[in-house]
VOPAGU-2260 file (C-alpha; in pm, 1 decimal, decimal comma):
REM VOPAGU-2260
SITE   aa  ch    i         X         Y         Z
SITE  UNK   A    0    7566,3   11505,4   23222,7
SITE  UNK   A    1    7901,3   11427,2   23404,1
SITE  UNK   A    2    7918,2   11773,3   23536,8
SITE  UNK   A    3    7621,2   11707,9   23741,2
SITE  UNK   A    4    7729,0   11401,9   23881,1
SITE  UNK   A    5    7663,2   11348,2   24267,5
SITE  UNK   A    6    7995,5   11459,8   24480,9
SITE  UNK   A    7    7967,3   11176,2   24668,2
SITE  UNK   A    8    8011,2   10951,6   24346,1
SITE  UNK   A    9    8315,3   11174,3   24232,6
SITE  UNK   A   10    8495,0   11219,7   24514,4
SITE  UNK   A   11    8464,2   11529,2   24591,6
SITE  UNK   A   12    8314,6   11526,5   24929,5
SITE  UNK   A   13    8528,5   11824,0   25189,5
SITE  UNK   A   14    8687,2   11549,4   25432,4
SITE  UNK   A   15    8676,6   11241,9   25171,4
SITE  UNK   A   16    9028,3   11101,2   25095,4
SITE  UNK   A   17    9008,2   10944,0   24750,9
SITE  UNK   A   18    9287,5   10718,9   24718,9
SITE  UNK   A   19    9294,2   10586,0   24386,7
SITE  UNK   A   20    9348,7   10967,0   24250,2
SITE  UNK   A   21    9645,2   11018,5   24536,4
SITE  UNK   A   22    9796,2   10727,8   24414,1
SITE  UNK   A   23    9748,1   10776,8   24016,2
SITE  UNK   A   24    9884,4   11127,6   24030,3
SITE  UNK   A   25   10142,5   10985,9   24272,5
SITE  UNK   A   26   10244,4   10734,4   24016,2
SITE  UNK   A   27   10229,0   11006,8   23743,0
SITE  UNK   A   28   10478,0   11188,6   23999,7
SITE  UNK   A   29   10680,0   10864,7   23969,7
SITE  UNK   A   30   10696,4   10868,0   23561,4
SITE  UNK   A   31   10754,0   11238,4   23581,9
SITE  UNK   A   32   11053,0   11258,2   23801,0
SITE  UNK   A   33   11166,2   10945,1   23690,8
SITE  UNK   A   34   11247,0   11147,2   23330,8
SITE  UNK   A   35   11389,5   11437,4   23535,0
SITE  UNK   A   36   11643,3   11188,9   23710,8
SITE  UNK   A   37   11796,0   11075,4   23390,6
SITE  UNK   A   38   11924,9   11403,8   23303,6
SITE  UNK   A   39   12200,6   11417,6   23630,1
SITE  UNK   A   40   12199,5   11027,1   23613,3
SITE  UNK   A   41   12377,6   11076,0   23315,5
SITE  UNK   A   42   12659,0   11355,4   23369,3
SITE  UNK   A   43   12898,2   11086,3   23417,9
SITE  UNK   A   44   12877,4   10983,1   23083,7
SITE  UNK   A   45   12827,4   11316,1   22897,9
SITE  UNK   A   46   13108,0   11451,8   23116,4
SITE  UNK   A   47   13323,3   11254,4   22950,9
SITE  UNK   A   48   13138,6   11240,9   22615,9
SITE  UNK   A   49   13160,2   11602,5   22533,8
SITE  UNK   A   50   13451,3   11684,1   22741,0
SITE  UNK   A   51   13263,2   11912,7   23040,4
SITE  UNK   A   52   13357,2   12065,9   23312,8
SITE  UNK   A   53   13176,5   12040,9   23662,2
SITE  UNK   A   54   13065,1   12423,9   23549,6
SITE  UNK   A   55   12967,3   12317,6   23230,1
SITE  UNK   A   56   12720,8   12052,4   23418,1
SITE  UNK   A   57   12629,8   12299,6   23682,8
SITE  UNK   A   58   12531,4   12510,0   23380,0
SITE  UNK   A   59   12275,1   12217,6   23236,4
SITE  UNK   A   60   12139,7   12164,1   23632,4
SITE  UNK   A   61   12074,8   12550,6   23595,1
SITE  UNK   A   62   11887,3   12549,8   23267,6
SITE  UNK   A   63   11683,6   12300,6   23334,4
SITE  UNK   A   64   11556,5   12397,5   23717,1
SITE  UNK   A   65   11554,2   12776,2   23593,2
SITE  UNK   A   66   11313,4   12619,3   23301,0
SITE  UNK   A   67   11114,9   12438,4   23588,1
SITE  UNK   A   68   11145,2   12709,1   23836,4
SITE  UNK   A   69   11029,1   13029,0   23642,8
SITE  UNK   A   70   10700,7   12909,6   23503,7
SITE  UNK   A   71   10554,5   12758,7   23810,8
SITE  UNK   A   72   10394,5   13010,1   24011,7
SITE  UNK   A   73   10308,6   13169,2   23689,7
SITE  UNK   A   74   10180,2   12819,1   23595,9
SITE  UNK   A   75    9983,2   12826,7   23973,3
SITE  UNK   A   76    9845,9   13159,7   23953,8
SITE  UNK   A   77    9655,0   13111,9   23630,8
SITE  UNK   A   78    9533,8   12768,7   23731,9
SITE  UNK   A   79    9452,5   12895,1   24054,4
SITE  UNK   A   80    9181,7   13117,3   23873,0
SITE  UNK   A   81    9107,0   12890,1   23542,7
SITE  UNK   A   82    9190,4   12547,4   23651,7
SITE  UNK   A   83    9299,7   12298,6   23341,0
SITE  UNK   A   84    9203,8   11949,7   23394,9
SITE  UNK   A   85    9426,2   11810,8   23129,1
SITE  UNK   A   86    9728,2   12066,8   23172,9
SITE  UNK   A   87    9890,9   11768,6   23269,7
SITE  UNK   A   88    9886,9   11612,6   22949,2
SITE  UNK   A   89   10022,7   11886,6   22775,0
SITE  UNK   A   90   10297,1   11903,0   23031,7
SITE  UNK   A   91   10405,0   11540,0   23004,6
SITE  UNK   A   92   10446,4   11585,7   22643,8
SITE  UNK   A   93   10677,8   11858,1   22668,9
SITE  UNK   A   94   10883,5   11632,0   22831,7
SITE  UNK   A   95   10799,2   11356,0   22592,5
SITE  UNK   A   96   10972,4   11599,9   22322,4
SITE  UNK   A   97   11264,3   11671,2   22545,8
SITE  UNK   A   98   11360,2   11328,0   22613,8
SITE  UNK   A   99   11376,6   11168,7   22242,0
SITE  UNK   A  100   11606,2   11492,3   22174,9
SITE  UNK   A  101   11816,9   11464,9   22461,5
SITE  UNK   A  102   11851,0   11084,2   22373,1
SITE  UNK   A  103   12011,5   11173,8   22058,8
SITE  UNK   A  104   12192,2   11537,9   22062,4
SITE  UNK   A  105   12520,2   11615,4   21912,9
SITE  UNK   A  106   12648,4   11865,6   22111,4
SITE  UNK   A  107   12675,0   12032,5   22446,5
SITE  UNK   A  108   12471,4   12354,2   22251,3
SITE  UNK   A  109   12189,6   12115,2   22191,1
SITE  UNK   A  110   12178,7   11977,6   22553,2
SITE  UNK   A  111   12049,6   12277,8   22696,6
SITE  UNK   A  112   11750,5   12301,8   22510,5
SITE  UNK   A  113   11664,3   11946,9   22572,4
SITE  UNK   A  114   11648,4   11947,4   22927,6
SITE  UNK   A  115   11498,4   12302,6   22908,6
SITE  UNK   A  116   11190,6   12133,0   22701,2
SITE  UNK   A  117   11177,3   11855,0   23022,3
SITE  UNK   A  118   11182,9   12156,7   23275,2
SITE  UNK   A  119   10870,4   12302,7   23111,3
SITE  UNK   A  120   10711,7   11989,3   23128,5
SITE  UNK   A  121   10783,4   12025,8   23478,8
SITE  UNK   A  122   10689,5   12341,9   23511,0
SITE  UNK   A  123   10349,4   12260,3   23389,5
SITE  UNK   A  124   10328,9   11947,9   23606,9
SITE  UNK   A  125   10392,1   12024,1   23937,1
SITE  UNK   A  126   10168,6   12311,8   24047,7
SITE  UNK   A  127    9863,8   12136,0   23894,1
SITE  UNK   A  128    9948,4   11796,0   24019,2
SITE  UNK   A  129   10030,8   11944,0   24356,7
SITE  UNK   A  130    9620,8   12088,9   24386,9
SITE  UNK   A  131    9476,9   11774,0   24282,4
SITE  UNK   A  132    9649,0   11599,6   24516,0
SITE  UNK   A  133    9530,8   11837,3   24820,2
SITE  UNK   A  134    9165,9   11776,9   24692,8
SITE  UNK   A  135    9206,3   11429,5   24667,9
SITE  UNK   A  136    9331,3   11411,0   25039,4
SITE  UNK   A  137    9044,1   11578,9   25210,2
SITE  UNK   A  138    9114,5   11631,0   25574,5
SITE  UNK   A  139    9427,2   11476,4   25537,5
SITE  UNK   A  140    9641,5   11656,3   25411,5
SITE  UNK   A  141    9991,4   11582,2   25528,1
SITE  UNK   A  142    9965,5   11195,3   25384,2
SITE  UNK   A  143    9775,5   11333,4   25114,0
SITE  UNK   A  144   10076,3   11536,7   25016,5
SITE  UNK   A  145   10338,4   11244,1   25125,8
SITE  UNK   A  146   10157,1   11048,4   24914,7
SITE  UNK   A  147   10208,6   11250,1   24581,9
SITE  UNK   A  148   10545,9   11309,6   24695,8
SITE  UNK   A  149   10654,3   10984,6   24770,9
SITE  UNK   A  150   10603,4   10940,6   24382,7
SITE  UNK   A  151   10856,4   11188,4   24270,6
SITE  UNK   A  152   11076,9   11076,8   24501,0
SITE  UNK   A  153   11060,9   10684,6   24410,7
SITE  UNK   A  154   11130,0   10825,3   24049,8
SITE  UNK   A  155   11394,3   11049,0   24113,1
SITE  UNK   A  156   11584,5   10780,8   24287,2
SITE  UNK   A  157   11519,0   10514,1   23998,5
SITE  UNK   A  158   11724,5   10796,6   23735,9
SITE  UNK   A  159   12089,9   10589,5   23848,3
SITE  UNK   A  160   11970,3   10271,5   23925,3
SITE  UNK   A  161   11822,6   10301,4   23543,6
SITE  UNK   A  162   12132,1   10476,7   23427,9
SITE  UNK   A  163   12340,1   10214,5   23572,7
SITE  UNK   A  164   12143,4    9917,1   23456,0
SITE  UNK   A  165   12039,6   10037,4   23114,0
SITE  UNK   A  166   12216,6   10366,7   23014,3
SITE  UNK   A  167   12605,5   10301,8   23116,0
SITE  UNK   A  168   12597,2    9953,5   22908,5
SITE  UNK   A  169   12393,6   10068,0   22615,2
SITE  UNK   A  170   12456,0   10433,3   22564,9
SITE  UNK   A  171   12289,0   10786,4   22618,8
SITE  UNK   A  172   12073,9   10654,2   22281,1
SITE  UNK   A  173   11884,0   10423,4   22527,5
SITE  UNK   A  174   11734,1   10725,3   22667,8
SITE  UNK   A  175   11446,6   10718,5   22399,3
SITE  UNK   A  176   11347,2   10412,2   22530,0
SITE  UNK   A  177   11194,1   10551,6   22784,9
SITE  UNK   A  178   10967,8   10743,7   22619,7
SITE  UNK   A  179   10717,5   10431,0   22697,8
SITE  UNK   A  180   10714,8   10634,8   23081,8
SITE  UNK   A  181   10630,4   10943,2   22921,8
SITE  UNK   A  182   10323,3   10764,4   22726,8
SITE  UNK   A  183   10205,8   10581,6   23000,6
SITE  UNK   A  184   10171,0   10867,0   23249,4
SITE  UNK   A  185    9986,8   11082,8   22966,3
SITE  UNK   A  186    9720,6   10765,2   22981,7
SITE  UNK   A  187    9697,3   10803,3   23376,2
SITE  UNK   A  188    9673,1   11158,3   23353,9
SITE  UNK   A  189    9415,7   11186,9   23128,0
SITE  UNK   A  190    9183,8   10973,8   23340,2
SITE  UNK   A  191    9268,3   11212,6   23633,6
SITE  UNK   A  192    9150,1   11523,3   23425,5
SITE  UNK   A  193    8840,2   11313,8   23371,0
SITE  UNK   A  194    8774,3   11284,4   23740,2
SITE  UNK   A  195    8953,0   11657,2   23777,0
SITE  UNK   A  196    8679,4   11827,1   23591,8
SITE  UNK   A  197    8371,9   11783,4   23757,5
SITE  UNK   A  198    8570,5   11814,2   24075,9
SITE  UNK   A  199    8662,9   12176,2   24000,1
SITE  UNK   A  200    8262,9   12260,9   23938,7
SITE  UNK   A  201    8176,5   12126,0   24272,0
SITE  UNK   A  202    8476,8   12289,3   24450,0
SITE  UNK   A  203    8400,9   12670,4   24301,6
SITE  UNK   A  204    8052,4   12673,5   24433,8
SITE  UNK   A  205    8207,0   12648,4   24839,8
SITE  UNK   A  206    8557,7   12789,8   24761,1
SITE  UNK   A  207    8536,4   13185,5   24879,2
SITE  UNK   A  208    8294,1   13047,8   25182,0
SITE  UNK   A  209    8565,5   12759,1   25248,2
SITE  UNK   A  210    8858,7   13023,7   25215,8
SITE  UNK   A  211    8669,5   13252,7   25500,0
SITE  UNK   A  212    8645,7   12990,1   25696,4
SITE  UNK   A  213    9008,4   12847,3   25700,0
SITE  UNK   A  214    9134,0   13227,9   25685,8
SITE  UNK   A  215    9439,6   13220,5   25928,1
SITE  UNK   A  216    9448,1   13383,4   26282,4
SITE  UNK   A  217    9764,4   13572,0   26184,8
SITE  UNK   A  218    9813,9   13938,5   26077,8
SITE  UNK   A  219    9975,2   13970,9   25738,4
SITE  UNK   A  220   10346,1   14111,7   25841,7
SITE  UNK   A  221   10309,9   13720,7   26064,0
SITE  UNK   A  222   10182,7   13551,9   25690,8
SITE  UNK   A  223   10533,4   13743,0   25511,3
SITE  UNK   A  224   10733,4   13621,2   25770,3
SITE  UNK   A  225   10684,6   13296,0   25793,3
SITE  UNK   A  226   10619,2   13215,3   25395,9
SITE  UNK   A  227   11000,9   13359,9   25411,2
SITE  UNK   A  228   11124,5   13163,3   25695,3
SITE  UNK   A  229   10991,3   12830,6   25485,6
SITE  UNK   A  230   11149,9   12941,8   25142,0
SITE  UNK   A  231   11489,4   12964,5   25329,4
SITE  UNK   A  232   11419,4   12626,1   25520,4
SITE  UNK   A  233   11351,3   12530,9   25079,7
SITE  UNK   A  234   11690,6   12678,6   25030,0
SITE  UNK   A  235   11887,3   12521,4   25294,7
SITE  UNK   A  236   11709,0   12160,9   25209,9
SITE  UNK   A  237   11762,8   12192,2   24826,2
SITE  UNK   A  238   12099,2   12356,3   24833,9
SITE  UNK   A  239   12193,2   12020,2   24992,9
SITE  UNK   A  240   11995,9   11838,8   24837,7
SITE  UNK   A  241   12187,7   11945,3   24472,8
SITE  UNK   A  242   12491,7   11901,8   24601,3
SITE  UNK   A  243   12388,5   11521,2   24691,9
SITE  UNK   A  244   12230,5   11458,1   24325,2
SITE  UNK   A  245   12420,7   11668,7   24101,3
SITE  UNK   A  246   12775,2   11577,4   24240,1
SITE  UNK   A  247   12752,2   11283,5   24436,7
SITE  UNK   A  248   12836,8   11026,4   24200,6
SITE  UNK   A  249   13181,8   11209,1   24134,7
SITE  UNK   A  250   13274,0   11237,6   24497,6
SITE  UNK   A  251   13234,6   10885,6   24518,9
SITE  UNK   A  252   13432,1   10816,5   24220,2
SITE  UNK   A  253   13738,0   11092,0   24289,1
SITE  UNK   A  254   13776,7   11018,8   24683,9
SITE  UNK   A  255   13762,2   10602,2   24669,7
SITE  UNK   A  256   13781,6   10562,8   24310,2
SITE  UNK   A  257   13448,0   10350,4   24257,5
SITE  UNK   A  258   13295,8   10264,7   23928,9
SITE  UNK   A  259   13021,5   10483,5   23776,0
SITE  UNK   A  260   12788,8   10180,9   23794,4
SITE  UNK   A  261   12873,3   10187,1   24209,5
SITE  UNK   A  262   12871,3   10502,5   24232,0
SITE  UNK   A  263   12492,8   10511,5   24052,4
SITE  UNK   A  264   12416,9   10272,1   24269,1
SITE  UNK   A  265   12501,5   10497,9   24585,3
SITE  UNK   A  266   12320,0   10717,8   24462,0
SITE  UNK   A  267   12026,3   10537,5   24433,4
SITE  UNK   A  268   12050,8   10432,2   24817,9
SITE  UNK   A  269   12021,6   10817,6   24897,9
SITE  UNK   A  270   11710,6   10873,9   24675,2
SITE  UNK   A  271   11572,9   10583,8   24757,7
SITE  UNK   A  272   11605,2   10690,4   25119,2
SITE  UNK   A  273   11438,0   11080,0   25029,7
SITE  UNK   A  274   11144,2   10816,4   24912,7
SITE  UNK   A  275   11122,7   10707,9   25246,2
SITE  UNK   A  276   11139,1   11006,5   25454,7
SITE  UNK   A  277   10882,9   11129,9   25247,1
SITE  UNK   A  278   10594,6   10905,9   25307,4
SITE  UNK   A  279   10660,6   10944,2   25719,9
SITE  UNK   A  280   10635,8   11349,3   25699,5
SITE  UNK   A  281   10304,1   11405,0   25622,1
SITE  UNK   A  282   10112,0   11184,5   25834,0
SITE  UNK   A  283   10315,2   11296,3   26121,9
SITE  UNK   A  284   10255,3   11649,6   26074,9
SITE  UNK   A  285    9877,5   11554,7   26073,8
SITE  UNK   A  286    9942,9   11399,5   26389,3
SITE  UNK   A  287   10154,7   11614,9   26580,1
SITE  UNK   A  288   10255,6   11908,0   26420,6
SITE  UNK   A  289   10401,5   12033,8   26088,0
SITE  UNK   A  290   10622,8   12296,7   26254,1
SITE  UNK   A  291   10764,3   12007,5   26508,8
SITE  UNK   A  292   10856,7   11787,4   26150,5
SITE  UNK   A  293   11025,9   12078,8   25986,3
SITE  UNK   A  294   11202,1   12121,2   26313,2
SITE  UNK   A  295   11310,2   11749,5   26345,5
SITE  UNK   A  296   11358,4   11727,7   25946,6
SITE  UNK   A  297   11578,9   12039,1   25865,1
SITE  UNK   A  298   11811,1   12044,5   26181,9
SITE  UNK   A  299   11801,0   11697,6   26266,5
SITE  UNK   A  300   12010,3   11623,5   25990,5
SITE  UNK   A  301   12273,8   11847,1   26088,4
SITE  UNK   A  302   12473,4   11549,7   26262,7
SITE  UNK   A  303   12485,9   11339,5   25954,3
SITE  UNK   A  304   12617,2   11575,6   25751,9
SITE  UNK   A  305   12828,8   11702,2   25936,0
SITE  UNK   A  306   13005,1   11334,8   25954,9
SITE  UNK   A  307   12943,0   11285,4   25582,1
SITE  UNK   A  308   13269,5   11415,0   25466,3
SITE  UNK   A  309   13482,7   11229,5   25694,9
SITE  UNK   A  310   13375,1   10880,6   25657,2
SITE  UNK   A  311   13477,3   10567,5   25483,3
SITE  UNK   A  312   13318,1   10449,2   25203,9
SITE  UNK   A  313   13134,4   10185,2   25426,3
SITE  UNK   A  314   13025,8   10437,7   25640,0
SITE  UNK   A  315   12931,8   10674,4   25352,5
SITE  UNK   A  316   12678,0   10428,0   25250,6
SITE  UNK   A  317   12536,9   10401,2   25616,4
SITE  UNK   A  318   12466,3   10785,2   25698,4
SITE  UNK   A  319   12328,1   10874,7   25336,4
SITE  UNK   A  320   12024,6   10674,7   25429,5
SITE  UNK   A  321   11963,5   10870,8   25759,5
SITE  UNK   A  322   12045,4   11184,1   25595,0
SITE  UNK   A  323   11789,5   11139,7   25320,1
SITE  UNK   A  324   11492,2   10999,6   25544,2
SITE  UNK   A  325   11505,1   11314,3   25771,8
SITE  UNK   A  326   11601,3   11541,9   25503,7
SITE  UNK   A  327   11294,1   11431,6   25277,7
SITE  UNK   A  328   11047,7   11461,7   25551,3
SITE  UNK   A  329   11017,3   11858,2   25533,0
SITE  UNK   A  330   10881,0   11913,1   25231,3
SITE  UNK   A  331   10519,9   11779,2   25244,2
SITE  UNK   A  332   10493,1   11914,1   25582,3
SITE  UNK   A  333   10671,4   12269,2   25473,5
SITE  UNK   A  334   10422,2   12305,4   25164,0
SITE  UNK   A  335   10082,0   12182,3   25334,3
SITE  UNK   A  336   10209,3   12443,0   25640,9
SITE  UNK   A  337   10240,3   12700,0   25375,1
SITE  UNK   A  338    9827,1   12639,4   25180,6
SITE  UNK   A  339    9713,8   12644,9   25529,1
SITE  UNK   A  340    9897,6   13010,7   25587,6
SITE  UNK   A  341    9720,8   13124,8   25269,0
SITE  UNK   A  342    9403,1   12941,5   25203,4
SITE  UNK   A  343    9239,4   12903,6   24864,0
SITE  UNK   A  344    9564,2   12991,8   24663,0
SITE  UNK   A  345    9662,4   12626,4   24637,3
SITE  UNK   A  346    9820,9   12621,7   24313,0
SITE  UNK   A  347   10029,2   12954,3   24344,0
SITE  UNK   A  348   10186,0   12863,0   24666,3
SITE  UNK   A  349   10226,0   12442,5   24531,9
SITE  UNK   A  350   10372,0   12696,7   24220,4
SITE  UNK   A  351   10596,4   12901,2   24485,7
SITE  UNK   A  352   10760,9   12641,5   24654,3
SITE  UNK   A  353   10790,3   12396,9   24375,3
SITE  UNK   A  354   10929,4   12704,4   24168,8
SITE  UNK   A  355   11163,9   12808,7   24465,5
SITE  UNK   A  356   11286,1   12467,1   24503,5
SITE  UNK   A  357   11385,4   12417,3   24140,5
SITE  UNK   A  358   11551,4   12751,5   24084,2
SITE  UNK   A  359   11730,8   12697,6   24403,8
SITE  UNK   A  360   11825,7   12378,5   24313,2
SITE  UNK   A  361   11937,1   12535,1   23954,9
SITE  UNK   A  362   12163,8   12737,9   24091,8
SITE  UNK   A  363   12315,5   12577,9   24386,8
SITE  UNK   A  364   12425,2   12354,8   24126,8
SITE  UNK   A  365   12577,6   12597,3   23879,9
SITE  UNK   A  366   12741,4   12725,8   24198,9
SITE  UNK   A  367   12884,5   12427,8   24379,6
SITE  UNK   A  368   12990,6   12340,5   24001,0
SITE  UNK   A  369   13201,3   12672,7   23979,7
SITE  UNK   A  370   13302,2   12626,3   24326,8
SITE  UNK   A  371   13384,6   12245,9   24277,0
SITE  UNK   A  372   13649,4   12355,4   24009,8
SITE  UNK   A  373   13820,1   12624,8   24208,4
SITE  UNK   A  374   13852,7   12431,4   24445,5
SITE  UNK   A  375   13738,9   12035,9   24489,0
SITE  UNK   A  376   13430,4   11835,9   24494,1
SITE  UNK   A  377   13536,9   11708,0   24874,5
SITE  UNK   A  378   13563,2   12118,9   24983,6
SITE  UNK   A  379   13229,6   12156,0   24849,2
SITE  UNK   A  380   13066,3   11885,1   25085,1
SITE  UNK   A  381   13246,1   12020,5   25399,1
SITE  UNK   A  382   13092,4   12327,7   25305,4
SITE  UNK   A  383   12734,8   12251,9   25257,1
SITE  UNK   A  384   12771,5   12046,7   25626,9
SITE  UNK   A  385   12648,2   12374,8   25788,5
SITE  UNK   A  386   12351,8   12422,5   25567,7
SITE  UNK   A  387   12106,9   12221,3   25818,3
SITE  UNK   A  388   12169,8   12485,6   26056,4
SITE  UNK   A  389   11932,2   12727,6   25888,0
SITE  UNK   A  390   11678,8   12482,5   26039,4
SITE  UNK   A  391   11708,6   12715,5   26365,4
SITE  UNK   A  392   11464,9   12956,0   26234,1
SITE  UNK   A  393   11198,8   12762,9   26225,4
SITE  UNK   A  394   11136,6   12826,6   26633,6
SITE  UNK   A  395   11026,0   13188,0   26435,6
SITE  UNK   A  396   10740,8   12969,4   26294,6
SITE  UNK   A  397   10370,3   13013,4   26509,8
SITE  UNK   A  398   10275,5   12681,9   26625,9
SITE  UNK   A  399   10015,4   12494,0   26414,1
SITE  UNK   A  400    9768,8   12607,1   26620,7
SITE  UNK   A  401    9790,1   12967,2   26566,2
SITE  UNK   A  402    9698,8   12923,6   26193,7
SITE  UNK   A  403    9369,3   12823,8   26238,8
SITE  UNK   A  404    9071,2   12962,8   26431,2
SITE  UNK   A  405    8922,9   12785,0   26697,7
């Protein structure tokens, strides 16, 4: 029976890396966020379309990350206690569904539900997703999670590129064509809730003895404080982060009057460079430290952006690739940080932080929208220069170290 298969021949061995799970759930990552990236890919063209207002498309940014954001630690709780092997299927297809409508809705009315539909897919997705790949890593866990990461970041920064090769010169129709991404990671993710399953029965024999074990050397008032010095590190990094993939593309366009396809294009350069930055994080926070990445990541930033505002458009392209490489190589080392604070509650925290991130996101957006057309898309990015500085709490953070015994 395939529930009694040997560990060793599934991959499920403590300290085993098993790479060719890290990288299909990593590519699943890609296919996912790939079909998230579409929907601010194409504001440009619905802005004008339906007539919007920068609120109006902060509004969509908030539906869809408050659809994304709600569910997940909900969605990491229960999976925490009755893990799902193909959860992920069902996801996917709720974005499936979303896409095709999005791809051909009449109205601004109809818009919200469609992305809603994609952030429940998301929802579903992430916290799931996030476990598998910490079981797949074994002892490494940094690259494990820089790994899956770099995956959602590679498709997030595709969204423009695709928008501006495909979208802009066909239409928001073309959207449905990529449904074929949609299909093909429901294939891949089937075969990992093949491997997933007798995984799970193997891990749930050693789990509570493994959780004892890898119980932290802190008291619980040092657990609060630091899971809430992290979520506002999240909140400084997505804040920013929003403002940079939301509202980008029309800074670009408003203060040197670039085309939408350039301005995609841009764009594209920053995600591309979050891609990037993501991959280094977690293998140097297995190396030296997660707290000394977050440290370098969230404030080491704080020079770029703070130039950001006031360069040319030459120079523009130069310090967004800085800006996202440092930027992007928090997270993996913020969220592995975070499972080792609390072990055994993998999916609620991967839930927690993925959840915080998007609802963040969601309304930083519908904020810097509002905020955007009070006052003007360059005030907003002088603004969110200072946001880096938030970085400065992490020296509240125990050192690595601390968190385990011995």
């Amino acid at each position: 029976m395939q529930s009694q298969v040997a560990p060793e021949k599934t991959g499920t061995s403590q300290n085993q890396t098993v790479f060719s799970i890290l990288f299909a759930i990593s590519f699943s990552h890609m296919l996912n966020d790939t079909i998230q990236s579409l929907i601010p890919a194409i504001y440009p063209i619905i802005k004008d379309s339906f007539h919007l207002s920068f609120s109006q498309i902060g509004i969509i940014t908030f539906a869809f990350q408050l659809s994304a954001s709600v569910l997940q630690p909900f969605v990491g709780f229960y999976t925490d206690k009755k893990p799902r092997p193909f959860s992920l299927v069902l996801g996917m297809s709720f974005s499936l569904v979303g896409l095709l409508l999005l791809s051909s809705v009449s109205s601004y009315a109809l818009i919200i539900p469609s992305v809603c539909l994609i952030g429940i897919g998301s929802a579903i997705f992430h916290p799931e997703a996030s476990r598998i790949a910490y079981m797949a890593s074994g002892s490494r866990r940094g690259l494990g999670q820089s790994i899956f990461q770099v995956g959602g970041n590679a498709g997030s920064s595709l969204g423009p590129l695709l928008a501006a090769l495909i979208i802009v010169p066909f239409g928001r129709g073309s959207l449905s064509w990529f449904s074929v991404l949609a299909f093909a990671a429901i294939i891949v993710l089937w075969r990992v809730g093949v491997w997933y399953g007798p995984v799970i029965l193997h891990r749930k024999k050693n789990a509570a003895a493994k959780a004892e074990i890898e119980k932290p050397k802190l008291s619980r008032q040092r657990v609060i404080l630091s899971v809430s010095i992290l979520l506002l590190l999240i909140f400084s990094k997505y804040i920013y982060m929003t403002s940079m993939t939301s509202y980008f593309t029309f800074y670009l366009i408003e203060k040197f009057a670039v085309s939408v396809q350039t301005a995609q294009f841009y764009l594209f350069i920053f995600l591309a460079s979050i891609a990037a930055g993501t991959l280094l994080g977690g293998p140097i926070g297995d190396r030296i430290g997660r707290k000394y990445v977050i440290w370098a990541s969230i404030l080491g930033v704080a020079p770029f952006t703070l130039a950001l505002p006031y360069a040319n458009l030459f120079w523009t392209g130069v310090l967004i690739v800085p800006i996202g490489i440092i930027l992007a190589s928090a997270f993996s080392a913020i969220l592995v940080y975070a499972q080792e604070l609390i072990p055994g509650k993998v999916g609620t925290i991967s839930g927690l932080f993925f959840g915080f991130a998007f609802g963040i996101a969601g309304i930083g957006s519908a904020m810097l929208g509002w905020l955007a057309d009070e006052t003007s898309i360059a005030y907003v990015y002088k603004l969110c220069t200072f946001l880096p500085f938030i970085g400065l709490l992490t020296a509240l953070l125990p050192d690595t170290k601390q968190i385990k015994r011995g």
